[in-house]
C-alpha positions as CSV (number, residue, x, y, z in Angstrom):
1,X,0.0,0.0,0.0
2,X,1.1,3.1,-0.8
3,X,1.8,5.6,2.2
4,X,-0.6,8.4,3.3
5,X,-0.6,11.3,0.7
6,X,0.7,9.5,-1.8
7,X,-0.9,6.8,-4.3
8,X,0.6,3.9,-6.4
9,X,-0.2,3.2,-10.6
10,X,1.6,-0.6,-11.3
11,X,4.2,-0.4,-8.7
12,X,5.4,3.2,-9.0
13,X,4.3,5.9,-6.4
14,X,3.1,9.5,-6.9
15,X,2.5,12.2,-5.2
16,X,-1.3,12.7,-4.9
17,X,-2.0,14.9,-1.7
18,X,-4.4,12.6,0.0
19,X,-5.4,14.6,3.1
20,X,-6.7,17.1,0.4
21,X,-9.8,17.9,-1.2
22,X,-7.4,19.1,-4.1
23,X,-5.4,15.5,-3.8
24,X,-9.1,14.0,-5.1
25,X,-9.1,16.3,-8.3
26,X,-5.6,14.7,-8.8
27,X,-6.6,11.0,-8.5
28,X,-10.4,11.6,-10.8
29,X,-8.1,11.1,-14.2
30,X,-6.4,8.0,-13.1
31,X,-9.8,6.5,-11.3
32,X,-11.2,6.6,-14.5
33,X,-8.2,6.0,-16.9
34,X,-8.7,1.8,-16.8
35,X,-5.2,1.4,-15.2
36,X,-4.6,-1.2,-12.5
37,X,-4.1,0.8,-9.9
38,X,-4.8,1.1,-6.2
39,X,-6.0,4.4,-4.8
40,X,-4.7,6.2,-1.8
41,X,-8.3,8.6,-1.0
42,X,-9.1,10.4,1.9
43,X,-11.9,9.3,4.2
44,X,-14.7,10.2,2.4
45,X,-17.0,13.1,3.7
46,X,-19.9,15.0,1.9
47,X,-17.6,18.3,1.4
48,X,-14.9,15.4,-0.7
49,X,-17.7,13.7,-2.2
50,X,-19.0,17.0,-4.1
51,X,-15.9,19.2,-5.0
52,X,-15.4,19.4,-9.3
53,X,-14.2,16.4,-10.5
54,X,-13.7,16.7,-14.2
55,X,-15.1,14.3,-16.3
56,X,-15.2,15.0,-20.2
57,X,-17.7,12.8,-21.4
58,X,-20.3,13.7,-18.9
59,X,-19.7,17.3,-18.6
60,X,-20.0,17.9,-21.9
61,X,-22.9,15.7,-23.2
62,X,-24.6,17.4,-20.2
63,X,-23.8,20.7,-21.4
64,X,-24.6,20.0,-25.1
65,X,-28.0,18.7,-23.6
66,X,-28.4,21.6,-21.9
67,X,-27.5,24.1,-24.4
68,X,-29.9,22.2,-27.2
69,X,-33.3,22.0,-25.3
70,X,-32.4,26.2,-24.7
71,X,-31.9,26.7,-28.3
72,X,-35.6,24.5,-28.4
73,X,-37.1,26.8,-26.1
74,X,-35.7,30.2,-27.8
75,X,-36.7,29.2,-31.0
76,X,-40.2,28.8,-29.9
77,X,-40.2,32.2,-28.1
78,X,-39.0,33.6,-31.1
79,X,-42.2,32.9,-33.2
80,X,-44.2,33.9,-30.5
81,X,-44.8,30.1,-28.9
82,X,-45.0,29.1,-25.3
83,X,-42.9,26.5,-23.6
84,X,-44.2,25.5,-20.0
85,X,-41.6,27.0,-17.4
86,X,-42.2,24.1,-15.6
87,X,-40.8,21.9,-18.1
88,X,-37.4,24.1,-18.8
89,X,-37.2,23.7,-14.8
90,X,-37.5,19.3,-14.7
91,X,-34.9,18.7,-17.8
92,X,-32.4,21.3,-16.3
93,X,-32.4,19.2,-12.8
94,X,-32.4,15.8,-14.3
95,X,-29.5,17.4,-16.4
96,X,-27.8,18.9,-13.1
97,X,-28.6,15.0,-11.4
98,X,-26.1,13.5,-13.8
99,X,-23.2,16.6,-13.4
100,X,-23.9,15.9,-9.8
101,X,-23.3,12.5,-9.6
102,X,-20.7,12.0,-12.7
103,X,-18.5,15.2,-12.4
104,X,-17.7,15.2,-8.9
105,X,-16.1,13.7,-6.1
106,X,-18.9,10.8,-6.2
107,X,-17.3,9.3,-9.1
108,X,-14.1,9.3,-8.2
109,X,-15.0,7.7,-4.7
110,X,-17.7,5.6,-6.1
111,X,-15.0,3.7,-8.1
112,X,-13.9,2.3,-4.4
113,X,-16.6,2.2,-2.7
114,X,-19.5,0.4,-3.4
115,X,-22.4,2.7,-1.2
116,X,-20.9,6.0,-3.2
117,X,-21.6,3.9,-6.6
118,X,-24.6,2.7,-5.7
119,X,-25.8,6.8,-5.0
120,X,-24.5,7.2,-8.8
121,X,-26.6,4.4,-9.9
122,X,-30.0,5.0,-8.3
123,X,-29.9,8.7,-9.0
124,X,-28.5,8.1,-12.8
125,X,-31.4,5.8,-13.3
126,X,-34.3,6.3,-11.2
127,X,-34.1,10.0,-10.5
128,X,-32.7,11.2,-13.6
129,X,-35.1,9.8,-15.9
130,X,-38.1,11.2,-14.9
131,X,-36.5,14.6,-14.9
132,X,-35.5,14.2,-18.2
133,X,-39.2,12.6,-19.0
134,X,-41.0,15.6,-17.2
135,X,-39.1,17.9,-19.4
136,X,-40.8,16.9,-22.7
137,X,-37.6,17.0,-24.7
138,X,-39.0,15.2,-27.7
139,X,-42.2,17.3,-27.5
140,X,-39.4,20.3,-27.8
141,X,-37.8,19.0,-31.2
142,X,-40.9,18.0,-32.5
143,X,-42.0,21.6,-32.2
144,X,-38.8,23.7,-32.4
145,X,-36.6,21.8,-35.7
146,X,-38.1,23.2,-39.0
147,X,-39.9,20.6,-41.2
148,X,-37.5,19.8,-43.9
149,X,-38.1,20.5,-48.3
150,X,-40.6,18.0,-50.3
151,X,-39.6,15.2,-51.1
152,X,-36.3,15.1,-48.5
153,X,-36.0,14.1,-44.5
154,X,-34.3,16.7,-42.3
155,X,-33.7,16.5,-38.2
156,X,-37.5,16.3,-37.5
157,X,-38.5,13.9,-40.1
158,X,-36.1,11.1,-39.1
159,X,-36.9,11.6,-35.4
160,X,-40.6,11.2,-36.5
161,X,-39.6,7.9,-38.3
162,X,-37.6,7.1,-35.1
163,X,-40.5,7.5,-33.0
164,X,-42.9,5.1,-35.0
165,X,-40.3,2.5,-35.8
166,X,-40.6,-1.4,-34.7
167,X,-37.4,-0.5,-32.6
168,X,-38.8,2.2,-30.5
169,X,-42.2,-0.3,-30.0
170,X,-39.9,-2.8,-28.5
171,X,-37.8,-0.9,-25.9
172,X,-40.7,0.7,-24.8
173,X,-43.0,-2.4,-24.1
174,X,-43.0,-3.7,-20.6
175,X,-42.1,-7.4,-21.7
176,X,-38.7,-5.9,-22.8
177,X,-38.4,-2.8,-20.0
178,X,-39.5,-4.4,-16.7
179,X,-36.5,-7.7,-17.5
180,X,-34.3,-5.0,-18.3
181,X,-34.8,-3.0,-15.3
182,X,-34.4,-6.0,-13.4
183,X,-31.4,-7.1,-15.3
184,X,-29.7,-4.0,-14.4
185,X,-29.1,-5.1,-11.3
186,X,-28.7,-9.0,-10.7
187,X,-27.7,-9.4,-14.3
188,X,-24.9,-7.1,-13.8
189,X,-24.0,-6.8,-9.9
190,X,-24.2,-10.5,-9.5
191,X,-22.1,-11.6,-12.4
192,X,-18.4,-11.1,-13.3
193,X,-19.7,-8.4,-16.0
194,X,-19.5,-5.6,-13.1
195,X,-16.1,-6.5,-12.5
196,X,-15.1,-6.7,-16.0
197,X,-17.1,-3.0,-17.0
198,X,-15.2,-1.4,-14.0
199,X,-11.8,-2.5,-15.7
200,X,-11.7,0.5,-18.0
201,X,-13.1,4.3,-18.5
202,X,-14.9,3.3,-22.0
203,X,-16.4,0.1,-19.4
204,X,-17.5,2.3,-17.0
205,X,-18.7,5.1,-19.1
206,X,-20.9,2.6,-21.0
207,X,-22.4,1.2,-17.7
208,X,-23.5,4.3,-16.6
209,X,-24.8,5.2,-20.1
210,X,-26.8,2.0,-19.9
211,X,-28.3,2.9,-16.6
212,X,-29.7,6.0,-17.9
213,X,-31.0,4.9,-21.0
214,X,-32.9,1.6,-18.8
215,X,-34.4,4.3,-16.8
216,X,-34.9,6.4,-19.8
217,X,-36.9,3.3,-21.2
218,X,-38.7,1.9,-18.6
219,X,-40.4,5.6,-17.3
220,X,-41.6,6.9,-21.2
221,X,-44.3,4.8,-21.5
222,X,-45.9,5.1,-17.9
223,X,-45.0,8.9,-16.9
224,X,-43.4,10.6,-19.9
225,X,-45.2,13.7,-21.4
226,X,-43.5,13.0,-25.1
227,X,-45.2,10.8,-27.6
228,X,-44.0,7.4,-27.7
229,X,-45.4,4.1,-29.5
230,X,-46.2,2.2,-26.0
231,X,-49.1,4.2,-24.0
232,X,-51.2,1.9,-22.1
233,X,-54.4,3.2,-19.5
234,X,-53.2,4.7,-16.3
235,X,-54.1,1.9,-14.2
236,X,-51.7,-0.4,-16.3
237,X,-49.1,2.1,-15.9
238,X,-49.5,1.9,-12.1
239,X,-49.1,-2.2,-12.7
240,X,-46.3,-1.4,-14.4
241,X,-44.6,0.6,-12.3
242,X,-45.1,-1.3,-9.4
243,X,-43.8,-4.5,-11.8
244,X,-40.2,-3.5,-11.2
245,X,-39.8,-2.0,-7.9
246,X,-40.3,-5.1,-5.5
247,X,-37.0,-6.5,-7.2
248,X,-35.1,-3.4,-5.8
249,X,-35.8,-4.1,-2.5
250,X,-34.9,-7.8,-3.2
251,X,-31.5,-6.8,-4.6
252,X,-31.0,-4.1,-1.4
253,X,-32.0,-6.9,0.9
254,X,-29.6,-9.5,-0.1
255,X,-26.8,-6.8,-0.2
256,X,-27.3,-5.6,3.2
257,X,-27.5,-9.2,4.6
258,X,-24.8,-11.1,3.0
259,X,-21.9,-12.6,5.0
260,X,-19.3,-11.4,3.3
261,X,-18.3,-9.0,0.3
262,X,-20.5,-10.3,-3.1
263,X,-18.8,-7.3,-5.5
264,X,-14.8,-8.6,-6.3
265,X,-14.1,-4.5,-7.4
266,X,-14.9,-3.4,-4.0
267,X,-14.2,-6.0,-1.6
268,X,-10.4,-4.6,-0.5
269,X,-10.9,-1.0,-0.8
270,X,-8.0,1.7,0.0
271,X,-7.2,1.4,3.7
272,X,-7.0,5.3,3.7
273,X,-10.7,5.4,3.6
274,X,-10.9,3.8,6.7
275,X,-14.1,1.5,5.7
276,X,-15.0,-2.5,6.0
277,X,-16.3,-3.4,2.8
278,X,-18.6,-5.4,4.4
279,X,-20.3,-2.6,5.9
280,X,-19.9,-0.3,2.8
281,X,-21.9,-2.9,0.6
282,X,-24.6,-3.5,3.7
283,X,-24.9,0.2,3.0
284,X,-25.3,0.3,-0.6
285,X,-28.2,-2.2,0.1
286,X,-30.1,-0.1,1.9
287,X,-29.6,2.6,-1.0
288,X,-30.4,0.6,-3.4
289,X,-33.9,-0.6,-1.6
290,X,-34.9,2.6,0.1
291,X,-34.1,4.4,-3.0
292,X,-36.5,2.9,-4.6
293,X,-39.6,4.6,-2.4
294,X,-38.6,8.3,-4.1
295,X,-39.4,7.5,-7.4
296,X,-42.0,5.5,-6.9
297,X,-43.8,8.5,-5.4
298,X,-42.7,11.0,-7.8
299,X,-43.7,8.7,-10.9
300,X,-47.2,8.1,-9.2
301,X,-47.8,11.6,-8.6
302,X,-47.1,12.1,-11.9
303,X,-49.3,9.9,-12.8
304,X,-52.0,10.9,-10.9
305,X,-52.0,14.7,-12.3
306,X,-51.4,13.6,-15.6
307,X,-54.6,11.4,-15.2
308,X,-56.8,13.9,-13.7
309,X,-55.8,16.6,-16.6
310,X,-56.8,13.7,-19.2
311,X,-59.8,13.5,-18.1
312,X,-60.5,17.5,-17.6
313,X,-59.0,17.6,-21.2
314,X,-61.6,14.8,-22.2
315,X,-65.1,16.4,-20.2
316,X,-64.0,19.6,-22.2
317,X,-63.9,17.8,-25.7
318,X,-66.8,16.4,-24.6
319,X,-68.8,19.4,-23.6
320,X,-67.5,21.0,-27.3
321,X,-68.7,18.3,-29.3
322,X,-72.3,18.8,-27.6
323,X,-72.4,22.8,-27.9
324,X,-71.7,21.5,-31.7
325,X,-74.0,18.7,-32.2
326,X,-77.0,20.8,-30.4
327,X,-76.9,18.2,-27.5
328,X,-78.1,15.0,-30.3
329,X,-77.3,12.7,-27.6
330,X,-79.8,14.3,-24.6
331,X,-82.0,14.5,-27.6
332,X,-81.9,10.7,-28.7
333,X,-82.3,10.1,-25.1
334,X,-85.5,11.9,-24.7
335,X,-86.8,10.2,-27.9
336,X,-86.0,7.2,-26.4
337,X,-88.2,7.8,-23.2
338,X,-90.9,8.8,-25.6
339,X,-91.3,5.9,-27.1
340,X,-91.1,4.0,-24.2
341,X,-94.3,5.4,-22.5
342,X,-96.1,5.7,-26.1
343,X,-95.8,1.9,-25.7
344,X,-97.1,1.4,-22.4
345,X,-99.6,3.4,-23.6
């Protein structure tokens, strides 16, 4: 082991100021450079855990994400459209959720400890989602990119054929998202593919990629605003919903009481943190299953006010089509009764 302050790459030592917040800015590049390495950390604290930590491809897709709903929502101003504010808020958080957790001192502690990477996981996956989802970002495009000449296929036209393709019908039908969600976890946590993805930077990256598009896929058909080929009833959304989440709290359970480490990649973490591994996974459990309860509540209150709005949007249609049609059904009605006494008659 490498002594305090310092931190060892293949056998060689480096300086890395470990006491220091600044010593964890030093160490982010070669946590996620896919080196065999062991890493001399401080004791994680809160004030560690969220200082900068750069991270290129997050920070920047984030950013990029960021900058193009914007240019969505400018564009609509601009022609004298509305964009709910509301909307602008939710994508800019669930953008902000994966900065949080992806370029700071999370990642580079939750590459050595499992209860750090478990935070990254739920909140890149489960939180971030329905952010995203709330924000309409489809909806935007759909709205904002200019329909392209007759006879070619711009921006808006190939999303459109995106949107209706067999493709987006499968990943967005339960029989493919609620295995998936589940598979995210024992398919990955309990098998030596964890291990292997944790190997290297492109691994890693792609893990936590994968994570957000699950979430992405499982939450679009039962809360998301934007149009999508899968749209059941509300009350099958609620089934779904409620399809997935027991298996979290199956997966936090058995984390939190195993008898020893399960997860090879963090069963001997830096003694400079200070932590039993045991302990640090019986934690990550209990993220992982309690974790579960947020989302659940946000999605169904979601659910709930997008429910109640359908049918204030359907009474109103309804209401219109009568002030149209001179009330024809009260009419046929009272026809009906009509005949129905001249009989007794």
């Amino acid at each position: 082991m490498a002594a305090p302050g310092r931190f060892r790459v293949r056998g060689r030592h480096y300086c890395g100021g470990a006491p220091r917040v600044k010593g964890v800015k030093r160490l982010s590049y070669l946590a996620h450079a896919g080196m065999d390495m062991d890493m001399d950390l401080p004791p994680f604290t809160l004030e560690r855990g969220l200082e900068f930590s750069f991270d290129a491809f997050f920070l920047i897709g984030s950013l990029v994400g960021l900058a193009l709903y914007g240019w969505g929502v400018v564009r609509l101003r601009r022609r004298g459209d509305s964009w709910p504010v509301g909307r602008a808020i939710a994508f800019t958080i669930g953008v902000l959720t994966v900065m949080l957790v992806m370029c700071t001192g999370l990642n580079d502690y939750g590459m050595v400890m499992f209860s750090v990477h478990m935070v990254q996981h739920m909140v890149i996956s489960m939180l971030t989602p329905i952010l995203l989802l709330l924000g309409a970002p489809v909806t935007l495009a759909l709205r904002a990119l200019p329909p392209a000449a007759r006879g070619s296929k711009g921006p808006r036209e190939l999303l459109l054929m995106l949107l209706h393709s067999r493709y987006m019908k499968v990943i967005t039908h339960p029989v493919f998202t609620i295995p998936m969600f589940i598979a995210s976890l024992y398919g990955l946590y309990f098998t030596p593919l964890f291990d292997f993805l944790m190997e290297s930077k492109t691994g890693h990256i792609a893990m936590m990629v994968h994570f957000l598009a699950v979430g992405l896929a499982f939450f679009w058909p039962i809360m998301g605003v934007d149009p999508g080929p899968h749209r059941p009833g509300y009350v099958m959304r609620m089934l779904e919903l409620f399809a997935g989440m027991p298996f979290h709290a199956f997966f936090g359970i058995a984390l939190m009481m195993a008898s020893q480490p399960m997860i090879k990649t963090y069963a001997n973490p830096p003694a400079s943190l200070g932590i039993d591994p045991l302990l640090d996974q019986q934690w990550g459990g209990g993220i992982a299953w309690a974790f579960s309860e947020i989302p659940s509540v946000l999605v169904l209150i979601a659910l709930v006010y997008q429910w109640y709005h359908s049918e204030q949007r359907a009474a109103k249609r309804s209401d219109r089509a009568e002030d149209r049609n001179g009330d024809q059904e009260l009419a046929a009605y009272n026809s009906y009764l009509a005949s129905l006494q001249a009989r007794g008659q």
